[in-house]
C-alpha positions in Angstrom: -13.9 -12.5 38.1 -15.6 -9.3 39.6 -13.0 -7.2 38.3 -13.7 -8.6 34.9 -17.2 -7.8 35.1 -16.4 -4.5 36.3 -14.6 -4.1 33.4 -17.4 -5.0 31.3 -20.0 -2.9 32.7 -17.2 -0.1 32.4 -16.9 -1.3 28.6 -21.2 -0.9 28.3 -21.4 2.3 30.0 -18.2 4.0 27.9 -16.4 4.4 31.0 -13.5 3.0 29.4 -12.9 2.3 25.6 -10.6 0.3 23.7 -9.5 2.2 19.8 -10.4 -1.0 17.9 -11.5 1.0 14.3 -9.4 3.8 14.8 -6.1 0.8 14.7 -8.1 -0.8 12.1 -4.3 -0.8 10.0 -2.6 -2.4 12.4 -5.4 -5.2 12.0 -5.4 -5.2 8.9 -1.5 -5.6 8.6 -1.9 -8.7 11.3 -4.6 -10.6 9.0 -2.7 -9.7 5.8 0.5 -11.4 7.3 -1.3 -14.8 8.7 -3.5 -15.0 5.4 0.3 -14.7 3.3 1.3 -17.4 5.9 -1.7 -19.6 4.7 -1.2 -19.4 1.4 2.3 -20.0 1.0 1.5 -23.3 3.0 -1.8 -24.4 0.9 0.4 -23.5 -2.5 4.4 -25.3 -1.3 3.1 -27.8 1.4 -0.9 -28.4 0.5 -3.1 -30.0 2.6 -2.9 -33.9 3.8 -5.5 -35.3 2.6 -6.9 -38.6 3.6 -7.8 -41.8 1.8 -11.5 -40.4 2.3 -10.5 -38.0 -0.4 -7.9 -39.3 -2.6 -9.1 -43.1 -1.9 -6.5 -46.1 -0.4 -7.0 -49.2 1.5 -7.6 -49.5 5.3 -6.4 -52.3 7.9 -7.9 -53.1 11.2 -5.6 -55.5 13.2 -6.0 -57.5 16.4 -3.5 -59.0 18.5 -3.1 -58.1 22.1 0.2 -55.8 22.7 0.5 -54.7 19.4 2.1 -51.1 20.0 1.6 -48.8 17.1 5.0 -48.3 17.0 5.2 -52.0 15.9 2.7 -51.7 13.2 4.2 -48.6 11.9 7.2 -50.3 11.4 5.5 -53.3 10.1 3.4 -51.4 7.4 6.8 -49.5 6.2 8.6 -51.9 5.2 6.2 -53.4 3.3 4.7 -49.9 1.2 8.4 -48.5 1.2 8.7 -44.9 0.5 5.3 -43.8 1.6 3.9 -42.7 4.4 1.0 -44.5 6.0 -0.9 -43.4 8.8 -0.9 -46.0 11.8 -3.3 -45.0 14.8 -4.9 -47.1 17.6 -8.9 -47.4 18.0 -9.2 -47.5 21.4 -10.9 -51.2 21.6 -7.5 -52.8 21.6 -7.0 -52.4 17.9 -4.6 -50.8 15.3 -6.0 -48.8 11.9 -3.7 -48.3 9.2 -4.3 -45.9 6.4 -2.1 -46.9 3.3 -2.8 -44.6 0.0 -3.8 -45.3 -2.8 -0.3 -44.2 -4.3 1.7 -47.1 -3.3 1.0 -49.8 -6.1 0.6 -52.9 -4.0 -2.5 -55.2 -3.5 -4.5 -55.4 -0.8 -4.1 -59.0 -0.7 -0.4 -59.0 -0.4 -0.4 -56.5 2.2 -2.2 -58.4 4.7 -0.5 -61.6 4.3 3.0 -59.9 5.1 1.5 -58.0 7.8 0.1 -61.7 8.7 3.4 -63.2 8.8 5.8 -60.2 10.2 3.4 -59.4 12.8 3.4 -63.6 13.1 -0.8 -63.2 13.8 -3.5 -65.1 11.1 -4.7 -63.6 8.4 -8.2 -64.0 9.6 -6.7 -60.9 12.3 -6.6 -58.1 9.5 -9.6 -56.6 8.3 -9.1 -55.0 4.9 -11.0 -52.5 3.7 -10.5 -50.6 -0.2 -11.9 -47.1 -0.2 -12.5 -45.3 -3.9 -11.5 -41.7 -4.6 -14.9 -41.1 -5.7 -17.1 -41.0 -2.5 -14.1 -38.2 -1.3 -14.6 -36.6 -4.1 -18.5 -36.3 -3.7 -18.3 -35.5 -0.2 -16.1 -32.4 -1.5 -18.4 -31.3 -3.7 -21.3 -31.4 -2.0 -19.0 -29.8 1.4 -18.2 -27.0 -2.2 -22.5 -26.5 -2.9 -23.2 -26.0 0.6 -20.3 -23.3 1.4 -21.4 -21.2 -2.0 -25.0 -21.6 -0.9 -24.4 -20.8 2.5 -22.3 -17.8 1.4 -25.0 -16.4 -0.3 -28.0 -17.3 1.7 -25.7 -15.2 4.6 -24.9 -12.5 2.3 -28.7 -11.6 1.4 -29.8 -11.5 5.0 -27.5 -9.5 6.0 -28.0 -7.1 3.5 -31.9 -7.3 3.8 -32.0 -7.3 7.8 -28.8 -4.7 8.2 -27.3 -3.1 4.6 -25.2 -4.2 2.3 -21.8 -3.3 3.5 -22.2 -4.8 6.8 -23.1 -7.9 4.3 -19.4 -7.3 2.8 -17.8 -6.6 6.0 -19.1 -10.0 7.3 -18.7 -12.1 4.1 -14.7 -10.8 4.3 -14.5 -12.2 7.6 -16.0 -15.7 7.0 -13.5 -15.9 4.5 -10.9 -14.6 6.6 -11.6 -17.0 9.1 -12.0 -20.1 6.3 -8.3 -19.3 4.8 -6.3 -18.9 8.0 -8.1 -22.4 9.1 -7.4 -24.5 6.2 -4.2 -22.8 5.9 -3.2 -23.8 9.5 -4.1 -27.7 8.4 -1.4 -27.0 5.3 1.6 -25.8 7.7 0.6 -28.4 10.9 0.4 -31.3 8.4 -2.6 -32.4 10.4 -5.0 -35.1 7.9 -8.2 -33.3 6.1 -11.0 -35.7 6.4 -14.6 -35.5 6.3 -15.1 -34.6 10.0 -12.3 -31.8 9.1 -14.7 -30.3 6.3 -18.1 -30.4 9.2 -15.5 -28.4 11.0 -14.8 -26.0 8.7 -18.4 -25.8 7.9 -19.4 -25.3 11.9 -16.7 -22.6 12.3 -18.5 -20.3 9.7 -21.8 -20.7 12.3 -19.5 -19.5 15.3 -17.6 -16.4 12.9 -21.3 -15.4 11.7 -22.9 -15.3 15.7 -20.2 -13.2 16.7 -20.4 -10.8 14.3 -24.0 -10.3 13.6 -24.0 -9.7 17.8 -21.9 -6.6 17.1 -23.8 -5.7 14.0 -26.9 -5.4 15.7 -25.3 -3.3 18.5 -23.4 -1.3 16.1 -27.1 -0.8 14.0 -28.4 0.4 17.7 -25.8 3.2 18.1 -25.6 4.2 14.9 -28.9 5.2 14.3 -30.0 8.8 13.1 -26.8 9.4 13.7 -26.4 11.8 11.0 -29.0 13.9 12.7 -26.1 14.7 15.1 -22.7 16.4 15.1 -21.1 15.0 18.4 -19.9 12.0 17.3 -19.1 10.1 13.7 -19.9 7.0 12.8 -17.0 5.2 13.3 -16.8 6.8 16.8 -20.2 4.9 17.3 -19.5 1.4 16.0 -16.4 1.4 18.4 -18.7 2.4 21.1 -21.2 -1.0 19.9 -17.9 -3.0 19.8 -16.7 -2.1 23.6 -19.8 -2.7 24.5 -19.8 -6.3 23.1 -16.6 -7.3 23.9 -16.5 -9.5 26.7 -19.4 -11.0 25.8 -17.5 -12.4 22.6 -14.3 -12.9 24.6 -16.6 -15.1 26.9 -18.8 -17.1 24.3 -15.1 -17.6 22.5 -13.2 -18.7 25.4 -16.9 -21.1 26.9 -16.9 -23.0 23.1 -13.1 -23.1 23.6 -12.7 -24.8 26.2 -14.1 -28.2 25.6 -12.5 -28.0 22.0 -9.6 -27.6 23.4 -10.2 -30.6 25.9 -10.3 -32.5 22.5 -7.6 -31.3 21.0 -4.5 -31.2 23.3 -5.9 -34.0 26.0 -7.9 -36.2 23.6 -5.7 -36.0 20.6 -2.4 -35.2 22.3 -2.0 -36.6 25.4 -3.9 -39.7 25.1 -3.1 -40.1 21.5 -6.6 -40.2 20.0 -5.6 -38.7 16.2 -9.2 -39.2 15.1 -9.9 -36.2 16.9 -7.6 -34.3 15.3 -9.6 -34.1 12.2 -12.4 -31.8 13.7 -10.9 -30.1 17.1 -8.2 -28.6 15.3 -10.7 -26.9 12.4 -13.1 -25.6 14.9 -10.2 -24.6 17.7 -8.4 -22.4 15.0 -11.8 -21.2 13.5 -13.5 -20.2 17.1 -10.1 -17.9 17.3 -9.6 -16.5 14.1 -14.0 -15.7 14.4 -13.7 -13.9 17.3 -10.5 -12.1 16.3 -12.5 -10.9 12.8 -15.9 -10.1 14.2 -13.6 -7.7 16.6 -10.6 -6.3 14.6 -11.7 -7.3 10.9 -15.6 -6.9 10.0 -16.4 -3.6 12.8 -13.4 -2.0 11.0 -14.4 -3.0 8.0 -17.9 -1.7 8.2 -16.7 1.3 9.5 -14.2 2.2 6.7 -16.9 1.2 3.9 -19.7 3.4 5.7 -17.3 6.5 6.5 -17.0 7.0 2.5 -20.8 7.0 1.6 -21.5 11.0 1.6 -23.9 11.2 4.6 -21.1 10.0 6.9 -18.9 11.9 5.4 -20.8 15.4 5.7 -21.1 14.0 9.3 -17.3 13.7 10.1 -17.1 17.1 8.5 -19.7 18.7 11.1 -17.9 16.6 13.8 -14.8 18.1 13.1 -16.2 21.6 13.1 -17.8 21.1 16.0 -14.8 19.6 17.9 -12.3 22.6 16.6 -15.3 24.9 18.2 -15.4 23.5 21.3 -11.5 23.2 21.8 -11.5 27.0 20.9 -14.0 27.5 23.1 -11.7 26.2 26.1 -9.1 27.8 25.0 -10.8 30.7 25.4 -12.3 29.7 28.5 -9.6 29.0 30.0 -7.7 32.3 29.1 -10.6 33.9 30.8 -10.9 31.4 33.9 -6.7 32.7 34.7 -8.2 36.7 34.2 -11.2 35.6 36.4 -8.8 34.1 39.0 -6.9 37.3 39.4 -9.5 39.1 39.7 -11.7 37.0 42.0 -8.3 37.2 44.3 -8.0 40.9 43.8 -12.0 41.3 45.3 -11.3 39.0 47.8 -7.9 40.7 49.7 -10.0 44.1 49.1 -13.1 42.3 50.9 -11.0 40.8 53.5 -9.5 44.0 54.4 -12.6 45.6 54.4 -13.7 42.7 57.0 -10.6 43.4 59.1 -11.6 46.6 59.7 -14.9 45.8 60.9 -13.8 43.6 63.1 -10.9 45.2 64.6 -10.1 47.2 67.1 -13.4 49.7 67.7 -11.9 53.2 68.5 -14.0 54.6 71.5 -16.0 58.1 71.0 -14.1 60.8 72.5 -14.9 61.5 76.3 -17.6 64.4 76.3 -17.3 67.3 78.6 -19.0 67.1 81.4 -20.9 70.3 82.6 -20.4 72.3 85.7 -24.0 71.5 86.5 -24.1 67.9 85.8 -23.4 65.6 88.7 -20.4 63.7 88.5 -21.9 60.2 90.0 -20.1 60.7 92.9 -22.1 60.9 96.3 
Protein backbone atom coordinates (compact mmCIF):
# COMPACT_ATOMS: atom_id res chain seq x y z
CA UNK A 1 0.00 0.00 0.00
CA UNK A 2 2.91 2.52 0.66
CA UNK A 3 4.41 1.84 -2.52
CA UNK A 4 1.23 2.64 -4.17
CA UNK A 5 1.09 5.86 -2.63
CA UNK A 6 4.46 6.49 -3.41
CA UNK A 7 3.63 5.97 -6.72
CA UNK A 8 0.88 8.49 -6.58
CA UNK A 9 2.69 11.21 -5.03
CA UNK A 10 5.42 10.40 -7.83
CA UNK A 11 2.33 10.63 -10.37
CA UNK A 12 1.43 14.44 -8.70
CA UNK A 13 4.81 15.67 -8.57
CA UNK A 14 5.72 14.43 -12.43
CA UNK A 15 8.25 12.26 -11.21
CA UNK A 16 7.00 9.62 -13.24
CA UNK A 17 4.38 9.84 -16.18
CA UNK A 18 2.31 7.48 -17.93
CA UNK A 19 1.85 8.61 -22.26
CA UNK A 20 -2.00 8.36 -21.90
CA UNK A 21 -2.79 11.23 -24.92
CA UNK A 22 0.12 10.70 -26.75
CA UNK A 23 -1.31 6.50 -27.25
CA UNK A 24 -4.62 8.15 -27.61
CA UNK A 25 -4.85 5.56 -31.10
CA UNK A 26 -4.27 2.77 -29.43
CA UNK A 27 -7.46 3.83 -27.18
CA UNK A 28 -9.21 4.69 -29.52
CA UNK A 29 -8.67 1.29 -31.54
CA UNK A 30 -9.65 -0.58 -28.04
CA UNK A 31 -13.05 1.39 -27.64
CA UNK A 32 -13.78 1.16 -31.40
CA UNK A 33 -13.44 -2.82 -31.20
CA UNK A 34 -15.66 -3.30 -27.78
CA UNK A 35 -18.31 -0.66 -29.14
CA UNK A 36 -18.34 -3.09 -32.70
CA UNK A 37 -18.64 -5.90 -30.15
CA UNK A 38 -21.84 -4.21 -28.66
CA UNK A 39 -23.43 -3.59 -31.55
CA UNK A 40 -23.25 -6.65 -33.37
CA UNK A 41 -24.85 -8.23 -30.03
CA UNK A 42 -27.72 -5.36 -29.53
CA UNK A 43 -28.49 -5.79 -33.62
CA UNK A 44 -28.18 -10.31 -33.97
CA UNK A 45 -28.86 -11.24 -30.25
CA UNK A 46 -30.81 -7.95 -28.66
CA UNK A 47 -31.39 -7.45 -25.27
CA UNK A 48 -33.69 -9.86 -22.86
CA UNK A 49 -36.09 -8.06 -21.93
CA UNK A 50 -38.45 -8.81 -19.07
CA UNK A 51 -42.21 -9.07 -18.67
CA UNK A 52 -41.81 -5.51 -17.13
CA UNK A 53 -41.24 -4.37 -20.61
CA UNK A 54 -42.87 -6.54 -23.01
CA UNK A 55 -45.67 -7.61 -20.44
CA UNK A 56 -46.48 -11.59 -19.30
CA UNK A 57 -47.87 -13.27 -16.28
CA UNK A 58 -46.03 -13.93 -12.98
CA UNK A 59 -46.41 -17.02 -10.48
CA UNK A 60 -45.48 -17.07 -6.88
CA UNK A 61 -45.59 -20.75 -5.51
CA UNK A 62 -45.36 -22.23 -1.97
CA UNK A 63 -44.70 -25.63 -1.05
CA UNK A 64 -41.80 -26.57 1.14
CA UNK A 65 -38.78 -28.28 -0.97
CA UNK A 66 -39.85 -27.09 -4.11
CA UNK A 67 -36.29 -26.89 -5.91
CA UNK A 68 -36.31 -24.50 -8.88
CA UNK A 69 -35.06 -27.08 -10.82
CA UNK A 70 -38.61 -28.70 -10.23
CA UNK A 71 -40.49 -25.77 -11.15
CA UNK A 72 -38.47 -25.11 -14.16
CA UNK A 73 -39.33 -28.33 -15.37
CA UNK A 74 -42.89 -28.03 -14.29
CA UNK A 75 -43.51 -24.58 -16.08
CA UNK A 76 -41.89 -26.13 -19.48
CA UNK A 77 -43.85 -28.51 -20.12
CA UNK A 78 -46.74 -26.67 -19.79
CA UNK A 79 -45.65 -23.18 -22.03
CA UNK A 80 -43.57 -25.65 -24.47
CA UNK A 81 -41.14 -23.92 -26.65
CA UNK A 82 -40.50 -20.83 -24.56
CA UNK A 83 -38.42 -19.95 -22.14
CA UNK A 84 -39.58 -18.87 -18.79
CA UNK A 85 -37.62 -17.49 -16.18
CA UNK A 86 -37.92 -19.60 -12.78
CA UNK A 87 -35.98 -17.97 -9.74
CA UNK A 88 -36.34 -18.47 -5.94
CA UNK A 89 -37.35 -15.40 -3.55
CA UNK A 90 -35.53 -16.14 -0.72
CA UNK A 91 -38.69 -16.59 1.76
CA UNK A 92 -39.08 -20.23 0.79
CA UNK A 93 -40.78 -19.38 -2.45
CA UNK A 94 -40.52 -19.87 -6.32
CA UNK A 95 -41.26 -16.78 -9.07
CA UNK A 96 -41.90 -17.66 -12.46
CA UNK A 97 -41.83 -15.31 -15.28
CA UNK A 98 -43.87 -16.71 -18.33
CA UNK A 99 -44.11 -14.09 -21.46
CA UNK A 100 -46.55 -12.78 -22.81
CA UNK A 101 -45.70 -14.78 -26.10
CA UNK A 102 -46.85 -18.08 -25.12
CA UNK A 103 -50.75 -18.06 -25.84
CA UNK A 104 -52.02 -19.87 -22.75
CA UNK A 105 -54.25 -18.44 -19.88
CA UNK A 106 -53.42 -17.66 -16.75
CA UNK A 107 -55.98 -19.76 -15.35
CA UNK A 108 -54.89 -22.92 -16.98
CA UNK A 109 -51.41 -22.46 -16.11
CA UNK A 110 -51.90 -22.51 -12.49
CA UNK A 111 -54.20 -25.43 -12.26
CA UNK A 112 -51.48 -27.74 -14.17
CA UNK A 113 -48.87 -26.29 -12.08
CA UNK A 114 -51.52 -27.15 -9.19
CA UNK A 115 -51.83 -30.68 -10.11
CA UNK A 116 -48.00 -31.60 -11.49
CA UNK A 117 -46.48 -29.98 -8.66
CA UNK A 118 -49.59 -32.12 -6.66
CA UNK A 119 -49.93 -28.58 -4.24
CA UNK A 120 -53.64 -26.51 -4.16
CA UNK A 121 -54.39 -24.06 -6.28
CA UNK A 122 -54.89 -21.63 -3.42
CA UNK A 123 -50.58 -22.18 -3.41
CA UNK A 124 -50.05 -20.10 -6.71
CA UNK A 125 -50.27 -16.55 -6.78
CA UNK A 126 -50.87 -15.28 -10.30
CA UNK A 127 -50.19 -12.14 -11.22
CA UNK A 128 -50.86 -10.59 -15.32
CA UNK A 129 -48.48 -7.66 -16.05
CA UNK A 130 -49.42 -5.30 -19.33
CA UNK A 131 -46.81 -4.21 -21.81
CA UNK A 132 -47.86 -0.77 -21.24
CA UNK A 133 -46.43 0.19 -17.71
CA UNK A 134 -42.84 -1.24 -19.42
CA UNK A 135 -43.37 0.68 -22.01
CA UNK A 136 -43.86 4.01 -19.82
CA UNK A 137 -41.15 3.19 -17.61
CA UNK A 138 -38.98 3.32 -20.98
CA UNK A 139 -40.06 6.29 -22.01
CA UNK A 140 -39.86 8.22 -19.22
CA UNK A 141 -36.03 6.16 -18.41
CA UNK A 142 -35.70 7.85 -22.69
CA UNK A 143 -36.86 11.82 -21.31
CA UNK A 144 -34.68 11.64 -18.50
CA UNK A 145 -31.33 10.37 -20.40
CA UNK A 146 -31.94 13.27 -23.30
CA UNK A 147 -32.58 15.76 -20.56
CA UNK A 148 -29.83 14.64 -18.53
CA UNK A 149 -27.62 14.67 -21.70
CA UNK A 150 -28.20 18.10 -22.25
CA UNK A 151 -28.47 19.57 -18.91
CA UNK A 152 -24.58 17.86 -18.66
CA UNK A 153 -23.66 19.15 -21.86
CA UNK A 154 -24.43 22.98 -21.06
CA UNK A 155 -22.51 22.92 -17.81
CA UNK A 156 -19.85 21.71 -19.04
CA UNK A 157 -19.60 24.02 -21.67
CA UNK A 158 -20.54 27.04 -19.35
CA UNK A 159 -18.24 26.03 -16.35
CA UNK A 160 -15.15 24.55 -18.65
CA UNK A 161 -15.72 25.04 -22.84
CA UNK A 162 -17.32 23.38 -25.17
CA UNK A 163 -15.07 20.71 -26.28
CA UNK A 164 -14.40 19.36 -22.97
CA UNK A 165 -18.47 19.27 -23.15
CA UNK A 166 -17.98 16.99 -26.35
CA UNK A 167 -15.15 15.08 -25.08
CA UNK A 168 -17.37 14.14 -21.98
CA UNK A 169 -20.69 13.65 -23.76
CA UNK A 170 -18.58 10.98 -26.09
CA UNK A 171 -17.64 9.16 -23.14
CA UNK A 172 -21.12 8.86 -21.44
CA UNK A 173 -22.10 7.43 -24.47
CA UNK A 174 -19.20 5.33 -24.71
CA UNK A 175 -19.79 4.03 -21.41
CA UNK A 176 -23.87 3.66 -22.14
CA UNK A 177 -23.18 1.34 -25.45
CA UNK A 178 -20.48 -0.99 -24.15
CA UNK A 179 -23.06 -1.51 -20.94
CA UNK A 180 -26.23 -2.24 -22.68
CA UNK A 181 -24.23 -3.99 -25.24
CA UNK A 182 -22.67 -6.33 -22.56
CA UNK A 183 -26.49 -7.17 -21.35
CA UNK A 184 -27.11 -8.21 -25.32
CA UNK A 185 -24.02 -10.79 -25.45
CA UNK A 186 -24.43 -12.16 -21.45
CA UNK A 187 -28.18 -12.63 -22.02
CA UNK A 188 -28.62 -11.23 -18.64
CA UNK A 189 -32.76 -9.89 -18.26
CA UNK A 190 -33.21 -5.80 -18.75
CA UNK A 191 -35.64 -4.79 -16.16
CA UNK A 192 -36.46 -1.63 -14.52
CA UNK A 193 -33.78 -1.81 -11.76
CA UNK A 194 -31.45 -2.51 -15.03
CA UNK A 195 -32.45 0.91 -16.57
CA UNK A 196 -31.76 2.90 -12.64
CA UNK A 197 -28.47 1.28 -13.38
CA UNK A 198 -27.79 2.44 -16.52
CA UNK A 199 -28.97 5.74 -15.44
CA UNK A 200 -26.55 5.73 -12.05
CA UNK A 201 -23.54 4.69 -14.12
CA UNK A 202 -23.71 7.95 -16.21
CA UNK A 203 -23.37 9.82 -12.42
CA UNK A 204 -20.10 7.70 -11.80
CA UNK A 205 -18.63 8.27 -15.80
CA UNK A 206 -19.50 12.16 -15.28
CA UNK A 207 -17.50 12.40 -11.50
CA UNK A 208 -14.62 10.89 -12.96
CA UNK A 209 -14.23 12.92 -15.69
CA UNK A 210 -15.07 16.29 -14.63
CA UNK A 211 -12.25 15.43 -11.70
CA UNK A 212 -9.72 15.43 -14.54
CA UNK A 213 -11.35 18.30 -16.29
CA UNK A 214 -10.85 20.49 -13.65
CA UNK A 215 -7.19 19.36 -13.09
CA UNK A 216 -6.59 19.47 -16.67
CA UNK A 217 -8.33 23.38 -16.65
CA UNK A 218 -5.63 24.01 -13.69
CA UNK A 219 -2.56 23.03 -15.83
CA UNK A 220 -3.59 24.28 -18.75
CA UNK A 221 -4.00 27.75 -18.03
CA UNK A 222 -2.26 30.69 -19.87
CA UNK A 223 -0.54 28.10 -21.25
CA UNK A 224 -0.21 29.71 -24.47
CA UNK A 225 1.75 32.44 -22.74
CA UNK A 226 4.50 29.77 -22.76
CA UNK A 227 6.65 27.74 -25.11
CA UNK A 228 7.95 24.84 -22.76
CA UNK A 229 5.27 22.63 -22.99
CA UNK A 230 1.90 22.10 -25.32
CA UNK A 231 -1.15 21.55 -24.37
CA UNK A 232 -1.55 18.09 -24.74
CA UNK A 233 1.73 17.74 -22.83
CA UNK A 234 -0.28 19.44 -19.91
CA UNK A 235 -3.54 17.57 -19.81
CA UNK A 236 -1.39 14.34 -19.51
CA UNK A 237 0.37 15.94 -16.76
CA UNK A 238 -3.57 16.76 -14.99
CA UNK A 239 -4.32 13.10 -15.93
CA UNK A 240 -1.15 11.48 -13.96
CA UNK A 241 -1.86 13.40 -11.48
CA UNK A 242 -5.46 12.16 -11.10
CA UNK A 243 -4.92 8.79 -11.63
CA UNK A 244 -4.96 6.80 -8.68
CA UNK A 245 -7.45 8.78 -7.28
CA UNK A 246 -9.81 7.39 -10.11
CA UNK A 247 -8.30 3.95 -9.97
CA UNK A 248 -9.17 4.14 -6.17
CA UNK A 249 -12.85 5.67 -6.23
CA UNK A 250 -13.33 2.92 -9.24
CA UNK A 251 -12.01 -0.04 -7.50
CA UNK A 252 -13.89 1.49 -3.51
CA UNK A 253 -17.64 1.62 -5.64
CA UNK A 254 -16.47 -1.69 -7.14
CA UNK A 255 -16.17 -3.58 -4.66
CA UNK A 256 -19.47 -3.92 -2.95
CA UNK A 257 -21.04 -4.14 -6.63
CA UNK A 258 -19.11 -6.70 -7.18
CA UNK A 259 -20.17 -8.36 -3.75
CA UNK A 260 -23.62 -8.23 -5.52
CA UNK A 261 -22.84 -9.52 -8.54
CA UNK A 262 -20.70 -12.73 -8.34
CA UNK A 263 -21.63 -13.64 -4.39
CA UNK A 264 -25.22 -12.34 -4.34
CA UNK A 265 -26.23 -13.22 -7.83
CA UNK A 266 -23.84 -16.13 -8.51
CA UNK A 267 -22.94 -17.94 -5.76
CA UNK A 268 -26.00 -17.79 -3.70
CA UNK A 269 -28.24 -17.62 -6.72
CA UNK A 270 -30.08 -14.36 -6.12
CA UNK A 271 -30.87 -13.45 -10.09
CA UNK A 272 -32.81 -10.37 -8.95
CA UNK A 273 -29.62 -8.88 -8.47
CA UNK A 274 -28.52 -9.35 -11.62
CA UNK A 275 -30.65 -6.79 -13.04
CA UNK A 276 -28.71 -3.78 -11.48
CA UNK A 277 -25.01 -5.13 -10.32
CA UNK A 278 -24.22 -6.14 -13.68
CA UNK A 279 -25.31 -2.46 -15.35
CA UNK A 280 -23.41 -0.53 -12.78
CA UNK A 281 -20.28 -3.18 -12.51
CA UNK A 282 -19.69 -2.86 -16.28
CA UNK A 283 -20.54 0.95 -16.27
CA UNK A 284 -18.06 1.80 -13.07
CA UNK A 285 -15.33 0.02 -15.59
CA UNK A 286 -15.92 1.25 -18.84
CA UNK A 287 -16.31 5.24 -16.77
CA UNK A 288 -13.15 4.96 -15.47
CA UNK A 289 -11.48 3.46 -18.52
CA UNK A 290 -13.09 6.68 -20.70
CA UNK A 291 -12.59 9.49 -18.24
CA UNK A 292 -8.71 8.09 -18.61
CA UNK A 293 -8.04 6.85 -22.19
CA UNK A 294 -11.29 8.31 -24.06
CA UNK A 295 -12.46 11.95 -22.92
CA UNK A 296 -8.48 13.47 -21.77
CA UNK A 297 -7.55 12.27 -25.23
CA UNK A 298 -10.28 13.44 -26.72
CA UNK A 299 -10.05 16.90 -25.34
CA UNK A 300 -6.72 17.02 -26.20
CA UNK A 301 -7.01 16.20 -29.89
CA UNK A 302 -10.04 18.70 -30.30
CA UNK A 303 -8.06 21.63 -28.46
CA UNK A 304 -4.65 20.90 -30.30
CA UNK A 305 -6.48 21.94 -33.68
CA UNK A 306 -7.95 25.41 -32.43
CA UNK A 307 -5.08 27.91 -33.81
CA UNK A 308 -3.73 29.10 -30.37
CA UNK A 309 -2.58 25.64 -29.51
CA UNK A 310 -1.45 25.12 -32.59
CA UNK A 311 0.93 28.30 -32.83
CA UNK A 312 1.85 26.90 -29.31
CA UNK A 313 3.04 23.33 -30.48
CA UNK A 314 4.82 25.31 -33.21
CA UNK A 315 6.90 27.48 -30.59
CA UNK A 316 7.33 24.24 -28.53
CA UNK A 317 8.85 22.56 -31.22
CA UNK A 318 11.23 25.45 -31.98
CA UNK A 319 12.06 25.71 -28.74
CA UNK A 320 12.77 21.97 -28.25
CA UNK A 321 14.98 21.75 -31.69
CA UNK A 322 16.99 24.85 -29.91
CA UNK A 323 17.62 23.36 -26.92
CA UNK A 324 18.68 19.91 -28.32
CA UNK A 325 21.12 21.97 -30.59
CA UNK A 326 22.14 23.68 -27.89
CA UNK A 327 23.45 20.28 -26.22
CA UNK A 328 24.71 19.23 -28.94
CA UNK A 329 26.81 21.96 -29.01
CA UNK A 330 27.39 21.84 -25.45
CA UNK A 331 28.41 18.83 -25.48
CA UNK A 332 30.94 19.09 -28.45
CA UNK A 333 32.42 21.78 -26.31
CA UNK A 334 32.17 20.03 -22.81
CA UNK A 335 34.74 16.95 -24.80
CA UNK A 336 37.19 20.24 -26.09
CA UNK A 337 36.84 21.59 -22.48
CA UNK A 338 37.78 18.11 -21.09
CA UNK A 339 40.96 17.96 -23.03
CA UNK A 340 41.88 20.92 -22.18
CA UNK A 341 41.04 21.10 -18.56
CA UNK A 342 43.41 17.75 -18.53
CA UNK A 343 46.10 19.42 -20.58
CA UNK A 344 46.17 22.54 -17.62
CA UNK A 345 46.06 20.14 -15.11
CA UNK A 346 49.37 17.64 -16.07
CA UNK A 347 51.08 21.11 -16.84
CA UNK A 348 49.98 22.38 -13.23
CA UNK A 349 50.83 19.16 -11.59
CA UNK A 350 54.22 19.14 -13.00
CA UNK A 351 54.65 22.54 -12.12
CA UNK A 352 53.64 21.34 -8.41
CA UNK A 353 56.26 18.48 -8.62
CA UNK A 354 58.82 20.76 -8.96
CA UNK A 355 58.03 22.77 -6.13
CA UNK A 356 57.88 20.08 -4.04
CA UNK A 357 60.71 18.06 -4.99
CA UNK A 358 63.94 17.65 -4.32
CA UNK A 359 65.41 21.50 -3.29
CA UNK A 360 68.96 21.72 -4.81
CA UNK A 361 71.19 23.27 -2.07
CA UNK A 362 73.06 26.82 -2.90
CA UNK A 363 76.61 26.11 -3.79
CA UNK A 364 79.12 26.07 -0.85
CA UNK A 365 80.64 29.72 -0.67
CA UNK A 366 84.32 30.17 -0.23
CA UNK A 367 85.38 30.75 2.82
CA UNK A 368 88.07 33.51 3.32
CA UNK A 369 91.55 33.22 4.70
CA UNK A 370 90.49 35.64 7.44
CA UNK A 371 87.26 34.09 8.38
CA UNK A 372 87.33 31.64 11.21
CA UNK A 373 86.47 28.23 10.30
CA UNK A 374 84.30 27.43 13.65
CA UNK A 375 86.81 25.37 14.77
CA UNK A 376 88.51 26.14 18.29
Amino acid sequence: MSRFSNLGHRLYQGEISFDFVGRRKIWYSISAAIAAAALIGLTVIGLHLSIDFKGGSVYTVKKPGLTISQAQTSIDKIVGDSTPQVQATGDGQIRVQVSSNDKIQSTEVVQKLSTDLGIDQSAINAQVVGPSWGQQISQKALTGLIVFMILVTAYLAIAFEWRMAVAALVALIHDLLITIGVYALVGFEVSPGTVIGFLTILGYSLYDTVVVFDTVKENTKGIEKQNKITYSEAANAGLNQTLVRSVNTTVVALLPVAALLFIGGGLLGAGTLNDISLALFVGLSAGAYSSICVATPLLAQLKEQSPEMRALAKRVAQRKAADAKAAAAKAAAGVTDEVDDEMSGTVEDSIAAGMVGQRNQPVGRARGKGRPSGKR
